[in-house]
C-alpha positions as CSV (number, residue, x, y, z in Angstrom):
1,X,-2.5,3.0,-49.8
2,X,-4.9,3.4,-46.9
3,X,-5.7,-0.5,-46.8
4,X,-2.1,-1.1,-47.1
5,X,-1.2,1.2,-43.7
6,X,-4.4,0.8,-41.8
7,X,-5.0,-2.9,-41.3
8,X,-8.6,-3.9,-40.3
9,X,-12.0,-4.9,-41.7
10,X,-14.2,-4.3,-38.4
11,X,-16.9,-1.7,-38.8
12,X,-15.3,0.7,-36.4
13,X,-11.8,0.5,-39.1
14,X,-13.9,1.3,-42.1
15,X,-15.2,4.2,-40.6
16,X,-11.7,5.2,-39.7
17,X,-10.7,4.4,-43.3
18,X,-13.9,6.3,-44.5
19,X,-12.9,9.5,-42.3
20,X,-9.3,9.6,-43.9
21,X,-10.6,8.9,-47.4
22,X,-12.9,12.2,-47.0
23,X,-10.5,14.5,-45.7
24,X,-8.1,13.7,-48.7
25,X,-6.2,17.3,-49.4
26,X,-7.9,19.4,-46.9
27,X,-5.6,21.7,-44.9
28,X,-8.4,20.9,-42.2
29,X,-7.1,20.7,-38.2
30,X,-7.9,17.5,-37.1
31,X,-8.0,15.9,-33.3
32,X,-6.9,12.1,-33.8
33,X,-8.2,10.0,-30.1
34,X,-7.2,6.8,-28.8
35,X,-5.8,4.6,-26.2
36,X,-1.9,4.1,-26.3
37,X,-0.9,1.5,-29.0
38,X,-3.4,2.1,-31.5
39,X,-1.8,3.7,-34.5
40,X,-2.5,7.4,-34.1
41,X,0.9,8.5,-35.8
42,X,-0.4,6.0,-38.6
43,X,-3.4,7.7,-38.9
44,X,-1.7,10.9,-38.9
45,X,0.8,9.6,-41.8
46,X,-2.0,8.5,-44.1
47,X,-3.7,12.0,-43.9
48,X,-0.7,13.2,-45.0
49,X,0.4,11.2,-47.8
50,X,-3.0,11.6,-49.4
51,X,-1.9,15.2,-49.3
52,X,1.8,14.8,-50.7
53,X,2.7,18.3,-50.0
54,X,5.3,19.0,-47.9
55,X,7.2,17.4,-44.9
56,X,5.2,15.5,-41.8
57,X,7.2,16.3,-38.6
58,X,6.6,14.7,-36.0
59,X,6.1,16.6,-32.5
60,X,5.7,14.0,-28.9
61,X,4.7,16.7,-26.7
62,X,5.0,14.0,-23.7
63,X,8.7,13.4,-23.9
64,X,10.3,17.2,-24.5
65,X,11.8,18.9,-21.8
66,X,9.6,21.5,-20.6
67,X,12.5,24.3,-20.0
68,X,13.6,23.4,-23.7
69,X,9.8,22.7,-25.4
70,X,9.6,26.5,-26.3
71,X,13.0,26.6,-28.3
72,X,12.4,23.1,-29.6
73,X,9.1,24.1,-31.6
74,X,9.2,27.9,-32.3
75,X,13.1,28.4,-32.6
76,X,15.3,30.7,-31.3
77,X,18.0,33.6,-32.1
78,X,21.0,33.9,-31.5
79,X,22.1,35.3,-27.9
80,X,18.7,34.5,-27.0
81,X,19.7,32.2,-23.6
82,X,22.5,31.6,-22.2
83,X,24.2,29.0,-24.5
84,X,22.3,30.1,-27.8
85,X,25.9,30.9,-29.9
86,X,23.5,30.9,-33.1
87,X,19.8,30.9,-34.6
88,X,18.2,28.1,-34.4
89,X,14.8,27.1,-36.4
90,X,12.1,25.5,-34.7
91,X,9.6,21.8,-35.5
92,X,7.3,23.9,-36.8
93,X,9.9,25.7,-39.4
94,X,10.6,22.4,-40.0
95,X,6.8,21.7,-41.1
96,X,6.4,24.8,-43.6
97,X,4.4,23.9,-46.3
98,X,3.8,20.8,-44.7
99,X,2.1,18.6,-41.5
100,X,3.4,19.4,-37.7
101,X,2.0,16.6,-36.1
102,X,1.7,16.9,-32.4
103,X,1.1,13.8,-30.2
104,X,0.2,13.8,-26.8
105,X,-0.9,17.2,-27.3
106,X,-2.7,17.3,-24.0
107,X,1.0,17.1,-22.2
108,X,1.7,20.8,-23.9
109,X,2.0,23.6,-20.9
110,X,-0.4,26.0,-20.8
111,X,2.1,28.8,-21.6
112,X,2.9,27.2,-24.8
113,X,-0.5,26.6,-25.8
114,X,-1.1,30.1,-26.0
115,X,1.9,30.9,-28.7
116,X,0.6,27.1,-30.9
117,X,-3.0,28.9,-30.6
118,X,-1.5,31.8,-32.5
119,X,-0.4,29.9,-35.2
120,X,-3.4,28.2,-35.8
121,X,-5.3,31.9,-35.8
122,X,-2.8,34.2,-37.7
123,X,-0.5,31.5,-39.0
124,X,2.8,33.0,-37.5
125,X,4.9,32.7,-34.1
126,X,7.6,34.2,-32.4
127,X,10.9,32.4,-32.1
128,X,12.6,32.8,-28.6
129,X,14.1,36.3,-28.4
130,X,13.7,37.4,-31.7
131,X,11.5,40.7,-32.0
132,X,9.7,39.9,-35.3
133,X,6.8,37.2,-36.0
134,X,7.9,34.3,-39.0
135,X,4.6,33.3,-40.9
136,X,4.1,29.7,-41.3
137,X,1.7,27.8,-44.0
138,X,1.2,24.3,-41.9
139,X,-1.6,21.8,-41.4
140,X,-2.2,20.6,-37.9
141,X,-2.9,17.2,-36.9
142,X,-3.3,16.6,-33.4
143,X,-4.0,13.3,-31.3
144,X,-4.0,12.0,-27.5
145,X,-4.9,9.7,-25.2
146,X,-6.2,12.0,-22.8
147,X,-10.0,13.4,-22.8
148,X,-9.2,16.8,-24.0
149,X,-12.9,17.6,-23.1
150,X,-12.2,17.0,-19.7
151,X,-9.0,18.7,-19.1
152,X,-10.4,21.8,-20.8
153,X,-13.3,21.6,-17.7
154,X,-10.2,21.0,-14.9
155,X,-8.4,23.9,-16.5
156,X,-5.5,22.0,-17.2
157,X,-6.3,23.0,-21.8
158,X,-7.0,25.8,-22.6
159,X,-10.9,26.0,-24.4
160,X,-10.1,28.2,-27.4
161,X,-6.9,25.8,-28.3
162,X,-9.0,22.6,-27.8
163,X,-11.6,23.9,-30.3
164,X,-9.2,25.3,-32.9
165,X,-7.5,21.7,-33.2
166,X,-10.7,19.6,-32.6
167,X,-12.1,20.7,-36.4
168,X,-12.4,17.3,-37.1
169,X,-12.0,14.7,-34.7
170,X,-11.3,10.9,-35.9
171,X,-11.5,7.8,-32.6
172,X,-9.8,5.2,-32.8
173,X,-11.2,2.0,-31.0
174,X,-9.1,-0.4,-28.4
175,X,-8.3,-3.8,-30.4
176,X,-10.3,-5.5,-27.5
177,X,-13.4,-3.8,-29.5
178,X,-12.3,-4.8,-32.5
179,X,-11.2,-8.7,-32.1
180,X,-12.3,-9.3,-35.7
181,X,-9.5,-7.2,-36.4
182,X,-6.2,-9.6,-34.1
183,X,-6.1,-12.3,-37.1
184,X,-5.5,-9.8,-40.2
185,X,-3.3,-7.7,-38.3
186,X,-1.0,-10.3,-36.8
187,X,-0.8,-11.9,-40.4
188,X,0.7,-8.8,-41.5
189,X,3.6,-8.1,-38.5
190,X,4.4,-12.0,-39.6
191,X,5.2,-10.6,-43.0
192,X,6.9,-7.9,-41.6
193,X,9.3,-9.8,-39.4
194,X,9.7,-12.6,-42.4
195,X,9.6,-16.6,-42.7
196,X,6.4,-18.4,-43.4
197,X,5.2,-18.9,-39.9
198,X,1.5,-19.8,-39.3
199,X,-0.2,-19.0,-35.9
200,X,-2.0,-22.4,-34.5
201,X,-5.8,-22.1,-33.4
202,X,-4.6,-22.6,-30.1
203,X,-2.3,-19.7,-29.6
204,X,-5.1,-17.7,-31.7
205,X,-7.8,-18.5,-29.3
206,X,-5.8,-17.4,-26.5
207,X,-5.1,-14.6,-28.4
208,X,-9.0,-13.5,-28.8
209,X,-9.0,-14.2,-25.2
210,X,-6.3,-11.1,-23.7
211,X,-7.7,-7.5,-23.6
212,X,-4.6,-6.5,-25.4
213,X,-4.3,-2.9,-22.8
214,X,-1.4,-2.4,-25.4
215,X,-3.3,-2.9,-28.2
216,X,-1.9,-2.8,-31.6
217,X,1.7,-2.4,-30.6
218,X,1.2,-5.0,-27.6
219,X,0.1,-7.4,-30.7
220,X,3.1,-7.0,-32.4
221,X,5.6,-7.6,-29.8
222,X,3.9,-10.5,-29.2
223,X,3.6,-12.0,-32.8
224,X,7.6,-11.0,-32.5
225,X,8.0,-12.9,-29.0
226,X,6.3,-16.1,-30.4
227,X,8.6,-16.0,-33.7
228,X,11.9,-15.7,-31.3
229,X,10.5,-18.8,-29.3
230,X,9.1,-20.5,-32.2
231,X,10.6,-24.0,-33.1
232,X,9.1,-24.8,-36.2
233,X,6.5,-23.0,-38.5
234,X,3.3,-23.4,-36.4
235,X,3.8,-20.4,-34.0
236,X,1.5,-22.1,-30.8
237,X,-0.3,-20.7,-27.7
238,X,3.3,-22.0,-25.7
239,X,5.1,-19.7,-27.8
240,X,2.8,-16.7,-26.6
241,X,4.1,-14.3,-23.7
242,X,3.0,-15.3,-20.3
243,X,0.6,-12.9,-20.0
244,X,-1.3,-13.9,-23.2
245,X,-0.8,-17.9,-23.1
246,X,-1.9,-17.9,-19.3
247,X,-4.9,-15.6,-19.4
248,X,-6.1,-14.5,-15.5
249,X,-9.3,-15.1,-14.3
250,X,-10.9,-11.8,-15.4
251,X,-9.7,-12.2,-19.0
252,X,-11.8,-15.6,-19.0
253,X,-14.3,-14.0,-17.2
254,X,-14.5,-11.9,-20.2
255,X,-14.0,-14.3,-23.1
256,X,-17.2,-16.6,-21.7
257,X,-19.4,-13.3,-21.5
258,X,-18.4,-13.0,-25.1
259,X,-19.1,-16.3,-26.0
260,X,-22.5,-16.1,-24.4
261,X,-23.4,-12.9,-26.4
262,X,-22.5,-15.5,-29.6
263,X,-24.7,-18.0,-28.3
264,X,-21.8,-20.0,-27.5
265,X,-23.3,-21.2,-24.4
266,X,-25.5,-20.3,-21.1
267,X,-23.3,-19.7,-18.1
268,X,-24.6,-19.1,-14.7
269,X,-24.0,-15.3,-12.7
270,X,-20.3,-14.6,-12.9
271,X,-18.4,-14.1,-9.3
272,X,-17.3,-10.6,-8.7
273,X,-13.7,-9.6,-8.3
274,X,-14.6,-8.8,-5.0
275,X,-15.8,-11.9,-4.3
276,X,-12.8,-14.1,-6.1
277,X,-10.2,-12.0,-4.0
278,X,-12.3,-12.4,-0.6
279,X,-12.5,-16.6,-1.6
280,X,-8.6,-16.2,-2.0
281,X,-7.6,-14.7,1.0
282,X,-9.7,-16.6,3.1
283,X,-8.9,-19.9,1.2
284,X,-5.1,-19.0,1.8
285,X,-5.7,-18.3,5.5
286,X,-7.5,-21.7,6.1
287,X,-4.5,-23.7,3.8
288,X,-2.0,-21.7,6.1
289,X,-3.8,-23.2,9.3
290,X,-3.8,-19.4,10.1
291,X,-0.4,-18.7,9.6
292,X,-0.8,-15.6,7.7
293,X,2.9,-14.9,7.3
294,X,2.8,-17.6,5.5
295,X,-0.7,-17.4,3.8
296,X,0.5,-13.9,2.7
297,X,3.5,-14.9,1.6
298,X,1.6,-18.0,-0.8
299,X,-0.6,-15.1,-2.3
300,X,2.3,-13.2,-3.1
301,X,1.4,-10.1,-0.6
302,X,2.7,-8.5,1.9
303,X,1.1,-9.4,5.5
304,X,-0.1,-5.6,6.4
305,X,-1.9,-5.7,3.3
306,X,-3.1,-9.1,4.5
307,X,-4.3,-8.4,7.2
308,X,-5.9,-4.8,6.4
309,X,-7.3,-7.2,3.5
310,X,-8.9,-9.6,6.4
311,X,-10.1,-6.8,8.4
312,X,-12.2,-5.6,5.0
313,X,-13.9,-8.7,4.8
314,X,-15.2,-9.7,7.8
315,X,-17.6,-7.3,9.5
316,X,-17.5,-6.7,13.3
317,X,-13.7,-6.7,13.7
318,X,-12.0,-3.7,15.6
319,X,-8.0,-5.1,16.2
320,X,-5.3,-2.6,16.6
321,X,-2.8,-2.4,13.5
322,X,0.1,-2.5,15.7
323,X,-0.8,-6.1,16.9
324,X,1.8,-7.6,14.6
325,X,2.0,-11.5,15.7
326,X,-1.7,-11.9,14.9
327,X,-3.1,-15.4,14.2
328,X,-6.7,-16.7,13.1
329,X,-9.0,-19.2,13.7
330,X,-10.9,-21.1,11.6
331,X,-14.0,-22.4,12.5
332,X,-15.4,-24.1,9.3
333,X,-14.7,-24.6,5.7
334,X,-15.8,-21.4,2.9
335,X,-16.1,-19.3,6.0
336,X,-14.5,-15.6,7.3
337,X,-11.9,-16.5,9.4
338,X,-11.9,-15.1,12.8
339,X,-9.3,-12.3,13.7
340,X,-8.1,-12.4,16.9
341,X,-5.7,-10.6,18.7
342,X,-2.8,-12.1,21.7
343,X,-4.4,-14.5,24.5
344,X,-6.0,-12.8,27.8
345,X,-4.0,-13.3,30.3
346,X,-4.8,-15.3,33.5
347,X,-4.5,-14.0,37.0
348,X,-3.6,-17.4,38.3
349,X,-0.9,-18.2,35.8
350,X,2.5,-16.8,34.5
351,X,2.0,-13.9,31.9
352,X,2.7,-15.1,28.7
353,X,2.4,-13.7,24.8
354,X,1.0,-15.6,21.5
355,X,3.6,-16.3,19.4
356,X,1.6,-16.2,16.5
357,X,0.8,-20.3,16.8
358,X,-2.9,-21.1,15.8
359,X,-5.6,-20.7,18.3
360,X,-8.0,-23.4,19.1
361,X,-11.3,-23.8,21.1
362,X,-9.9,-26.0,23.0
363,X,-6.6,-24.4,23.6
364,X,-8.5,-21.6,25.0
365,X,-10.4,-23.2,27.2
366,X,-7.7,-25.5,29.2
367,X,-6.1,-22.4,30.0
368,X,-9.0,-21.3,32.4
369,X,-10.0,-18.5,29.9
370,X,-11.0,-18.0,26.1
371,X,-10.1,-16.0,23.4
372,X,-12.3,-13.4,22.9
373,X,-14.2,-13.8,18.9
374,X,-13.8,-10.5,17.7
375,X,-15.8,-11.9,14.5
């Protein structure tokens, strides 16, 4: 049953597997860790099911109205609030003799962490307004995303909750740690969604290429997107979402330190991202013939952040922001660019104001004074 929910033959899944397989019909609290999109609820479901006893409720701390969280999980009587015409039993009545499962645990306020913590301890509560405690025979399962560790030491989790529900704490690692894992799992949403598609080495390469920052769930929307786009069996890499079929330049950056690491190949010192923004900007700017409306505009940024971008990259450079018509000069190819603000005006000639035209050496100097190089 467990291979049949939790797909995955990568070390870091068999451990996973091995974890669940142990805990089989213990009553145990358990803490259940990972990164958004990779199957924490499923992990939760297949604790339970070994159990078969009782009802799993599910419990998404993150998305219940804070005013309303109390009532929602504990209950209330009648007359309790306004509004409360009659009793109302709680998730974790729901969960008697059963699993309350609580995800995103670390979004619980601190006041109700306080009343969970007391069914944990003396297996009772208090529903809202009632005057006597209702006991309560549930098993626990906890996960998050966040590092409970760390919000205990910001006082944001309380420290007596966080070890009550970390008994037994299972990780679950980010597909882009498992890649072993993209081929097996994809075969079995194409089952899911029907037909006898095939995914094509292509689309699959490009595939082990993306960091997947959705992971498991981002891997099935996608095997969905390439079915709906799909003309034919062979589901390939044109068929992937943009994102995936078009990787950027840090997601190759990625896949050829991989391949090195196989012994795929050699490649030389990779450019930073620094370094690959600073060659863009200033690639843009010399394009643009310093225009850098319009060089912002080609990168797809605004021309403050331009311009504040500029001033980052080359040293020496003290402009006032409010200069709004600035231009640039450049002086010679894979160079910074140099910043410079409106023409000086000459005491022998009509005042005038740069329009934001380039400047030029020689420009400059036919006017009987140069612009200062502020780089």
């Amino acid at each position: 049953m467990i291979e049949r929910l939790l797909i995955g033959r990568s070390p870091a899944m068999r451990l996973v597997k091995d974890q669940i397989q142990r805990l089989a019909g213990r009553r145990t609290s358990i803490l259940i860790h990972g990164e958004t999109g990779t199957g924490k609820e499923i992990v939760a479901r297949a604790l339970h099911d070994l159990e078969s006893r009782g009802a799993f409720v599910p419990i998404d701390c993150s998305v219940i109205i804070e005013t309303l969280m109390e009532s929602e999980l504990f209950g209330h009587s009648r007359g309790a609030f306004t509004g409360a015409y009659e009793a109302k039993r709680g998730l974790v009545q729901e969960a008697h003799g059963g699993t309350a499962f609580f995800d995103e645990i670390g979004d619980m306020p601190k006041n109700l962490q306080v009343k969970l913590l007391r069914v944990l301890q003396e297996r009772e509560y208090r529903p809202l307004g009632a005057l006597a405690p209702v006991k309560v025979d549930i098993r626990v399962i906890s996960a998050t995303h966040r590092n409970l560790a760390e919000e205990v030491r910001e006082g944001r989790f309380r420290e007596d909750l966080y070890h009550r529900l970390n008994v037994v704490c299972i990780s679950l690692p980010p597909l882009r740690e498992r890649s072993e894992d993209i081929l097996p799992l994809a075969e079995q949403f194409l089952i899911q969604f029907g037909g006898d598609h095939e995914i094509a080495p292509d689309a699959l390469e490009a595939m082990h290429g993306h960091d997947w920052p959705g992971n498991v769930r981002e891997l099935k929307n996608c095997v969905e997107h390439m079915i709906a786009l799909s003309n034919g069996r062979l589901l390939r890499r044109g068929d992937l979402p943009a994102s995936i079929g078009m990787p950027s330049r840090p997601v190759r950056a990625f896949a050829a330190v991989a391949a090195v690491r196989r012994g795929a190949a050699v490649l030389k010192a990779l450019p930073t991202l620094r370094e690959i923004e600073r060659a863009a900007i200033f690639d843009a700017v010399a394009q643009t013939n310093g225009v850098l409306a319009l060089a912002a505009a080609t990168l797809g940024i605004g021309r403050t952040t331009l311009y504040r971008k500029m001033k980052e990259y080359s040293s020496g450079v003290d402009i006032s922001p409010s200069e709004s018509d600035l231009t640039v000069v450049v002086s010679a190819p894979c160079t910074s660019p140099v910043i410079a603000g409106p023409a000086p005006v000459s005491d022998n000639s009509s005042r005038t104001q740069n329009t934001g035209e380039t400047v030029n050496s020689d420009n400059a100097n036919s006017g009987g004074s140069s612009a200062p190089d502020l780089g």
